[in-house]
C-alpha positions as CSV (number, residue, x, y, z in Angstrom):
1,X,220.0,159.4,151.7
2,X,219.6,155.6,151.6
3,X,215.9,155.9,153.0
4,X,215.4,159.0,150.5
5,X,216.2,155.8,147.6
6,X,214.1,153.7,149.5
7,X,211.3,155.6,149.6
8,X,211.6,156.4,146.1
9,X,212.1,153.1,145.2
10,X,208.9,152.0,147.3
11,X,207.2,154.3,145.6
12,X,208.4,153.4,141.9
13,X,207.2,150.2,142.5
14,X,203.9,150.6,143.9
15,X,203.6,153.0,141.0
16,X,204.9,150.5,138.3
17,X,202.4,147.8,140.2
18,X,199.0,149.9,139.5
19,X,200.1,151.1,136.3
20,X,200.1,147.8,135.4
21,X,196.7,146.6,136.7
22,X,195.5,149.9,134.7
23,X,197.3,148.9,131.3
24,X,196.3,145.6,132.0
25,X,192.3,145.6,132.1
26,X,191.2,146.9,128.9
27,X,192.4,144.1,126.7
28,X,190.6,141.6,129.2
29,X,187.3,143.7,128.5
30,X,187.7,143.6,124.8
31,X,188.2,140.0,124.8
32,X,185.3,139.7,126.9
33,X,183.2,141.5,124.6
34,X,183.9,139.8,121.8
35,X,183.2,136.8,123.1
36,X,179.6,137.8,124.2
37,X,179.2,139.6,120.6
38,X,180.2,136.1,119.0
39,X,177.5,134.7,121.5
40,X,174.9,137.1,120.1
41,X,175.9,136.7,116.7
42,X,175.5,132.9,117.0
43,X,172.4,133.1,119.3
44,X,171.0,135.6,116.4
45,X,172.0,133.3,113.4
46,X,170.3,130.6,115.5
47,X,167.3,132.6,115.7
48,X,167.1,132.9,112.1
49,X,167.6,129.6,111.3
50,X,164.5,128.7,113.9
51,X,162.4,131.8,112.2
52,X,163.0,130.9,109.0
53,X,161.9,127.2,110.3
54,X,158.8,128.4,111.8
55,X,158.1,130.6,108.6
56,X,158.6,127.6,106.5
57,X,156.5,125.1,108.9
58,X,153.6,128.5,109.0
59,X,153.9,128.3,105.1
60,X,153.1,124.6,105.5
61,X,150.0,125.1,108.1
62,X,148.7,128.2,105.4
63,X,148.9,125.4,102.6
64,X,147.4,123.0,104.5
65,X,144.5,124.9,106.1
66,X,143.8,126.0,102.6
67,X,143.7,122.7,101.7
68,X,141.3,121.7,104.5
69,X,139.1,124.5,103.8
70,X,138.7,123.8,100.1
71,X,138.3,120.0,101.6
72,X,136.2,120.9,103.8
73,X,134.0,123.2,101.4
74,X,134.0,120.4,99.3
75,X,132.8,118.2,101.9
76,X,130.3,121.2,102.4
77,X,128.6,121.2,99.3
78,X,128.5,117.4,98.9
79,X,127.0,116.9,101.6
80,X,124.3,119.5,100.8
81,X,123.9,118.3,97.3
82,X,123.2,115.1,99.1
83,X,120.7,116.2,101.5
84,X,118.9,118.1,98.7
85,X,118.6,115.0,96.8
86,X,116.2,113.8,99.8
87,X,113.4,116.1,100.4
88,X,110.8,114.9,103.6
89,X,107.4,116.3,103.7
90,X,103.5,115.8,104.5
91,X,100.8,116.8,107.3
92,X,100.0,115.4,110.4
93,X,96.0,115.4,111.6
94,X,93.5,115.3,114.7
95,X,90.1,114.4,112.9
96,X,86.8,114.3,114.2
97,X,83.4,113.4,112.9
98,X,79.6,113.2,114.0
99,X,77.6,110.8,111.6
100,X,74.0,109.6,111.8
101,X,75.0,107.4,108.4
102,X,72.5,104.4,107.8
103,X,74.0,101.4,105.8
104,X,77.4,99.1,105.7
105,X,79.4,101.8,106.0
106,X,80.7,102.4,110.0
107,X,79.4,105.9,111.6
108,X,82.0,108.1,112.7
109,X,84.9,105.6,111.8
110,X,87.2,108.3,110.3
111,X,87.4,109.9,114.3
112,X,91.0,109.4,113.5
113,X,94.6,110.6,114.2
114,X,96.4,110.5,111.0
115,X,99.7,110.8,109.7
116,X,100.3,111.4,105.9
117,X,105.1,110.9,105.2
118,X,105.8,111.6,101.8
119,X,109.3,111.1,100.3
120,X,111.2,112.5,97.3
121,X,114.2,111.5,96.3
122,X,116.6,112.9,93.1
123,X,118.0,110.5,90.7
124,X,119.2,113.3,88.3
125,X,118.2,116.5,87.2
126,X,115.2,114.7,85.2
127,X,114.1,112.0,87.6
128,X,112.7,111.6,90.6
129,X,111.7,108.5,92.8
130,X,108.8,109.1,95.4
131,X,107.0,107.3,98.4
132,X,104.4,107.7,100.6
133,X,103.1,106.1,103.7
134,X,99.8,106.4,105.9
135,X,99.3,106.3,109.3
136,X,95.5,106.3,110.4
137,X,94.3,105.2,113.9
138,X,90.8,105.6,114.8
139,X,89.8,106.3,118.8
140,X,85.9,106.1,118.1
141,X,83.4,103.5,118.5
142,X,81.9,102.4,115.3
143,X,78.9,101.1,114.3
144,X,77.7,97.9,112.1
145,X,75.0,97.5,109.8
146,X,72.7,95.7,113.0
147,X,73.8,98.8,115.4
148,X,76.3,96.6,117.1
149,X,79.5,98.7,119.0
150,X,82.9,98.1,118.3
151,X,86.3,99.6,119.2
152,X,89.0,99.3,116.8
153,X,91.5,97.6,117.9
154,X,95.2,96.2,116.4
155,X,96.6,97.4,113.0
156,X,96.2,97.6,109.6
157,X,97.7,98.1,106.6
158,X,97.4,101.5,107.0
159,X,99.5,101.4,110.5
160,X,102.6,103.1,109.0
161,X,103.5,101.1,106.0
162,X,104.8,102.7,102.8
163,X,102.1,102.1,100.9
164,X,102.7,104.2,97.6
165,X,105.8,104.0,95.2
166,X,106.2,105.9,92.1
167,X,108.5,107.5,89.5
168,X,108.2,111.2,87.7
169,X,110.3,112.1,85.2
170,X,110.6,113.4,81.7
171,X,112.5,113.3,78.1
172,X,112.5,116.0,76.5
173,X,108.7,117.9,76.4
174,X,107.2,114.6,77.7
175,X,106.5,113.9,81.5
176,X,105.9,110.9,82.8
177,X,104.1,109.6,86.4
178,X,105.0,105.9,86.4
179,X,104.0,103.7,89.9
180,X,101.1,103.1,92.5
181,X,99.9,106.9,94.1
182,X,96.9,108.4,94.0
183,X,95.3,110.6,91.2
184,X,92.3,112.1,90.1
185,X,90.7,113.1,87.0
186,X,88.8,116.8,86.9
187,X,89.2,119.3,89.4
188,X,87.0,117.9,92.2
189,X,88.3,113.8,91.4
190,X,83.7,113.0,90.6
191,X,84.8,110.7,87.9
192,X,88.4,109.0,89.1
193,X,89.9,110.0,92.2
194,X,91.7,107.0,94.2
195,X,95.0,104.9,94.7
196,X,96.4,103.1,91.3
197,X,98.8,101.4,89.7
198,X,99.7,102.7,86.0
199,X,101.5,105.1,84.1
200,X,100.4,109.0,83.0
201,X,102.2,110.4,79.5
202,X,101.7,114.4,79.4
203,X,103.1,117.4,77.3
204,X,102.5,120.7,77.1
205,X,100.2,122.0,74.0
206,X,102.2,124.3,71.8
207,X,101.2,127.9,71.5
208,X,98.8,127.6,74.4
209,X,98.7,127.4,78.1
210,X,97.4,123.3,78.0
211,X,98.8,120.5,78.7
212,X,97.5,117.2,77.4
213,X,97.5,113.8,78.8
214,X,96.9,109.6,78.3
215,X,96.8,107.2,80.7
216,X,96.4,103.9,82.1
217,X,95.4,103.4,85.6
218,X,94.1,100.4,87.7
219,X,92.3,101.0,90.6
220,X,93.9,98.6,93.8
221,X,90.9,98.5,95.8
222,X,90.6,95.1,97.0
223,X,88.6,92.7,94.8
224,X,88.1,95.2,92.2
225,X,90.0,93.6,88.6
226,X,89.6,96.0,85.8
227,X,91.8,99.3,84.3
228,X,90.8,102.1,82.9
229,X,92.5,104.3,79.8
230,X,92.1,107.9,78.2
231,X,93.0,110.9,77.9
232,X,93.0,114.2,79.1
233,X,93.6,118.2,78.8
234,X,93.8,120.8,81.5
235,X,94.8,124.7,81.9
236,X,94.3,128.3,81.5
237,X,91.5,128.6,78.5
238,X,91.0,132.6,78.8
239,X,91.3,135.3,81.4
240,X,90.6,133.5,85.1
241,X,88.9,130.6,83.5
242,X,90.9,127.0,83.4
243,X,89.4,123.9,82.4
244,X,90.2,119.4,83.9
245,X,88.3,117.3,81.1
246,X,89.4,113.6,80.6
247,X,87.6,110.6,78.8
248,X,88.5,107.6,80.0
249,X,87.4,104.0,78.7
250,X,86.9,100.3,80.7
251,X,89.1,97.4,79.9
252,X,86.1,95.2,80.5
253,X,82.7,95.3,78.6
254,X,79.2,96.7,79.7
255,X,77.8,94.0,81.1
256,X,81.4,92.1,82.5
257,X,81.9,91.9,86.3
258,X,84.4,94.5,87.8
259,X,85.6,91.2,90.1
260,X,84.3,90.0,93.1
261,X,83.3,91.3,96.6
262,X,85.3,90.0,98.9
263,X,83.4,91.2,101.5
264,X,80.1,89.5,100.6
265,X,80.8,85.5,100.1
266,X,79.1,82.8,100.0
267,X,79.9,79.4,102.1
268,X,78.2,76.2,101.2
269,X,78.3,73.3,103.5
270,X,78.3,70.0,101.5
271,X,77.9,66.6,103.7
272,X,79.4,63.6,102.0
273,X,78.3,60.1,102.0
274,X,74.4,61.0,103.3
275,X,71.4,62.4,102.9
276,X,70.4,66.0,105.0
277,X,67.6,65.4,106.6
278,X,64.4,68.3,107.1
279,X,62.8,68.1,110.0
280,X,60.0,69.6,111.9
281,X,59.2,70.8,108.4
282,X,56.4,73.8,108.2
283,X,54.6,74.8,104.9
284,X,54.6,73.5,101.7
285,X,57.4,72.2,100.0
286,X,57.6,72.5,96.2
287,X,60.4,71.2,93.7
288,X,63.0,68.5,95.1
289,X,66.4,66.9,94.5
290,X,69.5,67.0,96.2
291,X,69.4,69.1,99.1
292,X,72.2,71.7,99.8
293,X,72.9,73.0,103.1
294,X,74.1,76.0,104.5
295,X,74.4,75.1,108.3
296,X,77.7,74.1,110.0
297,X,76.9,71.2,112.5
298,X,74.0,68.7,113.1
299,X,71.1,70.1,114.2
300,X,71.8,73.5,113.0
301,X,68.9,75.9,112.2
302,X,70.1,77.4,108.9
303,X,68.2,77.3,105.3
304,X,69.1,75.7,102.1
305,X,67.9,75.0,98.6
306,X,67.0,71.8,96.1
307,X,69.2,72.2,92.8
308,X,66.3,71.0,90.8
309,X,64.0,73.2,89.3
310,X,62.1,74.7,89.8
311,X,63.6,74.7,93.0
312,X,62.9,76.1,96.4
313,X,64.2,77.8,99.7
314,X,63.6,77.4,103.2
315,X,64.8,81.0,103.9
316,X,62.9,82.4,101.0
317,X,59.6,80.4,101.2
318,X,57.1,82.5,102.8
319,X,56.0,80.4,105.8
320,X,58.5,77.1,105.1
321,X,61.1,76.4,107.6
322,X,62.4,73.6,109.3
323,X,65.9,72.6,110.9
324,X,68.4,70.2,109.5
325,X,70.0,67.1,110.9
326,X,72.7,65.6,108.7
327,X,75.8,64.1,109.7
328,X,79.2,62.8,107.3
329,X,81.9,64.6,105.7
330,X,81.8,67.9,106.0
331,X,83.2,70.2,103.1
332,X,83.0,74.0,103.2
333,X,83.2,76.3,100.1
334,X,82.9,80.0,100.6
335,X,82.5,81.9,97.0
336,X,82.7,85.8,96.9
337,X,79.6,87.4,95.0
338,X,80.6,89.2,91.5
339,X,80.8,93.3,91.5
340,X,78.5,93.9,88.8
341,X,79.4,96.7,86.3
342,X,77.9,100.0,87.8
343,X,80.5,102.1,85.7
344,X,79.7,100.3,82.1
345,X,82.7,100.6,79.7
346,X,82.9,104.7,79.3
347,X,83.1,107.7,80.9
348,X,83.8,111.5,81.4
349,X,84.3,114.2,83.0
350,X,84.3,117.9,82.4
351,X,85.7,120.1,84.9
352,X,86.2,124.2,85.2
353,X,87.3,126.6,87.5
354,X,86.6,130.1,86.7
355,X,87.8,133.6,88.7
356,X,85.2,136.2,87.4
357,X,86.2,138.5,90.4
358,X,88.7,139.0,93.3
359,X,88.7,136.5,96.0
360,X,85.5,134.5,94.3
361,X,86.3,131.2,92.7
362,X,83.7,128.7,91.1
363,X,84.6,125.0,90.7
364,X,81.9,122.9,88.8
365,X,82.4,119.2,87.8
366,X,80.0,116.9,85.8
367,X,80.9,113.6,85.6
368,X,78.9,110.4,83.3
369,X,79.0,106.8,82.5
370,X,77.3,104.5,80.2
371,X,76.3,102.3,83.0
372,X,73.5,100.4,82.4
373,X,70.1,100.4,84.5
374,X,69.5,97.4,87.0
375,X,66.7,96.4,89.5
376,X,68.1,94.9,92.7
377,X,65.3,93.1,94.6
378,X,65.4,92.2,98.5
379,X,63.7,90.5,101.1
380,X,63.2,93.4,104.0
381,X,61.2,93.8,107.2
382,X,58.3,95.2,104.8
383,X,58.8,92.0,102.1
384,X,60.2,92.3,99.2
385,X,61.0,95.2,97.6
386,X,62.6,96.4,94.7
387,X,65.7,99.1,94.1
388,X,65.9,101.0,90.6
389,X,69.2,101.9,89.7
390,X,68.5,104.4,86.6
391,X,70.8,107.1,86.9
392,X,74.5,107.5,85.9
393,X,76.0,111.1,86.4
394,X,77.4,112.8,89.1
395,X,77.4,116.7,89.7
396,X,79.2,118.4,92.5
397,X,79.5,122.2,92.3
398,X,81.5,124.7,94.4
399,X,82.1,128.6,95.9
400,X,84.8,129.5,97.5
401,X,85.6,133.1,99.1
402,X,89.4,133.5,99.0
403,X,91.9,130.7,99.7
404,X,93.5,130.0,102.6
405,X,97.4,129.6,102.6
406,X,99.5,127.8,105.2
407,X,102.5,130.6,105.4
408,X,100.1,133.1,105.8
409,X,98.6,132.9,109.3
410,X,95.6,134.5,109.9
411,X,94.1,133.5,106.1
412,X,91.1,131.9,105.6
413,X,88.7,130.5,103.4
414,X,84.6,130.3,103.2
415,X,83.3,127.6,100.9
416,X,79.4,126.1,100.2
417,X,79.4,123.1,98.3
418,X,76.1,121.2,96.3
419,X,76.4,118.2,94.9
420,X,74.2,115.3,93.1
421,X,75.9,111.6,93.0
422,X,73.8,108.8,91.4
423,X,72.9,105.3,93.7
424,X,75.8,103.3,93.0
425,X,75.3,99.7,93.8
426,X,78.9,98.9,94.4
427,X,79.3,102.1,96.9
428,X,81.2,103.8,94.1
429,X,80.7,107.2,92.5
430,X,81.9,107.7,88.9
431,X,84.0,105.0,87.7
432,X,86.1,104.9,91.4
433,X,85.5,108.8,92.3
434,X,86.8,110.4,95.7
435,X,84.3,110.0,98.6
436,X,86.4,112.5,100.7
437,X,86.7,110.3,103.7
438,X,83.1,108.9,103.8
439,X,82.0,112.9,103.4
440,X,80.3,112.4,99.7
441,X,77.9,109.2,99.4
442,X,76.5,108.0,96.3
443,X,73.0,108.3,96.4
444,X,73.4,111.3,97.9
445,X,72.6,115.1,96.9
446,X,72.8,118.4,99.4
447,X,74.7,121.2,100.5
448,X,78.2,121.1,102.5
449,X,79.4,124.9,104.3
450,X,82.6,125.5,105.6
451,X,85.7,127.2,106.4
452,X,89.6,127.1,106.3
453,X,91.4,129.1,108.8
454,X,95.5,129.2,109.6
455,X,95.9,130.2,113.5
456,X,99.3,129.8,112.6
457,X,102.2,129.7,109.9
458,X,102.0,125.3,109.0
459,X,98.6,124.3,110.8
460,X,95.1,124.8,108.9
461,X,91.9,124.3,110.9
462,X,88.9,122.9,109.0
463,X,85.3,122.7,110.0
464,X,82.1,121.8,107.3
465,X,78.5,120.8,108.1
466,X,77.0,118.4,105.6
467,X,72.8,118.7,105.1
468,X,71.7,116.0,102.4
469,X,69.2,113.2,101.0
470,X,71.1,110.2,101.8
471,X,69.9,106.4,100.5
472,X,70.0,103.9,103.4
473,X,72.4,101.2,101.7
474,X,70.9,98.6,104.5
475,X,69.8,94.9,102.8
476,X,65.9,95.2,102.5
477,X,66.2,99.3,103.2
478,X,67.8,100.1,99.7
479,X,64.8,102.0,98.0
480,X,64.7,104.4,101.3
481,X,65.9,108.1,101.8
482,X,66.4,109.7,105.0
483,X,67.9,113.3,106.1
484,X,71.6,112.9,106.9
485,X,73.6,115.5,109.2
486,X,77.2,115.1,109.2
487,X,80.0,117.2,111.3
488,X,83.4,117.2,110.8
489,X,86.4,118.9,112.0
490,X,90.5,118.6,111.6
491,X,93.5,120.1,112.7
492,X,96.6,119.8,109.9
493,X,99.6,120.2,111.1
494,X,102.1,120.7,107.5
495,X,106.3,120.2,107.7
């Protein structure tokens, strides 16, 4: 019986002891999952605070990259309106010429590479400021007036120097071209067509398709001192026919010098203190007084002249010479020779264009001064001679077969050209017309063919051949003609 209690009471308790390790464990789990689920919930809510950080800092980044973008855009146009107020442009150009020119001007000189920068720049919607510089080396050889070679060496002025400043602008219906550039006057530049300093005043004529023009322009060619002042009208006049006509009007009188030719001076050798002595004299000597001398050391052989009338000249007395032997002081002045007027004191120019059919255009310009006649005598190989220089106008007519256009590649254009330009002591045709590089001499008439062609979009190849009477501008070869060929052809290269 006892073991029977035993056993039972074993039992109980074993019983009792699982029945509490079963009672037991679900409270500890509950607990337990609380505990995590606070975790969670605290983990979540720390979540959210960092989300609704991150939202708040993306909000900010949005903002800001808006911001950049409208800075940035800003920035943008700024800098474009910038860079369109600066606009580059011009041509670049492989040149070459064959000349068989007689006189002071070098033969195939403009054999040239040449570079042409032009700059624009915006002041305001109204106003512009411009510049423009030349590059121009010549490779060639050229040739002096006695057949001598040279080869061009150093630099110029032309070597890459802005050269040309000038302002356009307007107020209101007036323009205005203020500054040193070049211009022209007429369609083909016979009567004006060269680098000046001055101002041109235009507007437009109402009810018409002209515009009218005064202005006041001085040419800059070296020596040269006068101005010149006008004006002008140019446009459509009826169905393919526009007209270039301008009057223009010397500061300086008929007979007034233009200034003086640097190029052609005068140097007189003064001794102080003694007397210049002739010997070995030849001939017969006429006149007498003081003696002036145009050597540069004793014993020179040189000529000079007596400043009493009537006077004489070693150099110029037929069978006279003699050398010089003088010793002193010596004192040199050199004195340039005056330009004489070869333009008088008025001019014009009337210049058309007219398109009677497709692809045929015909350019005519007739250009005239009052210039008045002169004789220039010279001492030559054949004695002396005499030059008449009667004539005043200038003629240069033109046909061209289509145009050529750079942004068009495989355009071209035919042209013939004839034209009739007085002798022009001074080298000058018109009152300071465009020579085209040497191309058109005064004292010159004939025919020029040639041709524009665009291999590609920017470059235009050009190639003429020039047939004409030529005067020979040689001292003591003045009243002389001969046939002059001239070749040339360039390579532009436009950006």
């Amino acid at each position: 019986m006892m073991k029977k209690e035993k056993t039972a009471a074993l039992l109980l308790g074993i019983t009792m002891s699982l029945t509490g390790t079963a009672l037991a464990a679900p409270a500890d789990t509950a607990q337990d999952i609380d505990s995590r689920i606070a975790a969670l919930e605290q983990q979540q809510s720390n979540l959210e605070k960092e989300i609704k950080e991150l939202r708040h800092q993306n909000s900010q980044l949005k903002n800001q990259e808006r911001s950049q973008k409208k800075q940035l855009n800003g920035l943008s146009k700024s800098v474009k309106s910038e860079m369109d107020r600066i606009k580059i442009s011009g041509f670049g150009r492989v040149s070459w010429d064959n000349d068989n020119i007689k006189g002071y001007i070098d033969r195939n000189d403009n054999r040239r590479f040449y570079l042409d920068l032009k700059g624009k720049f915006k002041v305001n919607d109204d106003w512009n400021f411009n510049f423009e510089s030349e590059t121009n080396p010549r490779y060639a050889n050229y040739v002096m007036a006695d057949g001598t070679l040279k080869s061009h060496s150093g630099h110029d002025d032309e070597d890459g120097t802005i050269q040309r400043v000038w302002a356009e602008g307007k107020t209101g219906v007036v323009n205005y071209d203020i500054g040193r550039r070049w211009r022209g006057l007429g369609f083909q530049n016979v009567l004006f067509g060269n680098e000046s300093d001055g101002v041109i005043v235009s507007t437009a004529i109402p009810k018409s398709k002209l515009t009218a023009n005064a202005f006041y322009l001085t040419p800059t060619d070296k020596g040269y001192n006068f101005s010149i002042y006008g004006a002008g009208v140019q446009g459509q006049v009826g169905h393919g026919l526009q007209i270039n006509a301008a009057i223009a009007k010397l500061n300086i009188g008929k007979h007034e010098s233009m200034g003086q030719n640097v190029y052609d001076t005068t140097k007189t050798f003064k001794v102080e203190g003694v007397n210049a002595t002739i010997k070995d004299l030849h001939g017969t000597l006429k006149g007498g007084g003081d003696f002036r001398w145009y050597g540069s050391k004793s014993g020179d052989s040189s000529y000079g002249d007596f400043n009493s009338e009537p006077g004489f000249s070693i150099y110029y007395t037929p069978g006279l010479s003699g050398k010089i032997d003088a010793s002193g002081t010596y004192t040199v002045t050199e004195t340039p020779s005056e330009l004489p007027n070869t333009a008088g004191n008025l001019g014009f120019v009337l210049s058309a264009m007219w398109n009677p059919m497709k692809n045929i255009f015909l350019i005519g310009d007739y250009a005239r001064t009052n210039a008045p006649s002169y004789t220039v005598g010279e001492w030559g190989a054949n004695g002396y001679q005499e030059t008449k220089y009667d004539k005043n106008s200038c003629t240069a007519l033109r046909l061209n077969y289509r145009w050529s256009n750079i942004n068009d590649p495989g355009s071209f254009q035919l042209y013939a050209r004839w034209y009739n330009y007085a002798r022009n002591i001074n080298n000058l045709v018109g009152i300071f017309g465009d020579k085209e590089w040497g191309a058109l001499q005064p004292g010159s008439k004939g025919w020029i063919l040639g041709f524009k062609y665009v291999p590609a979009k920017n470059i235009e190849w050009e190639t003429f051949y020039e047939m004409a009477t030529a005067q020979n501008t040689l001292y003591g070869h003045k009243n002389e003609t001969y046939h002059r060929n001239f070749v040339r052809t360039m390579v532009d290269y436009h950006f």
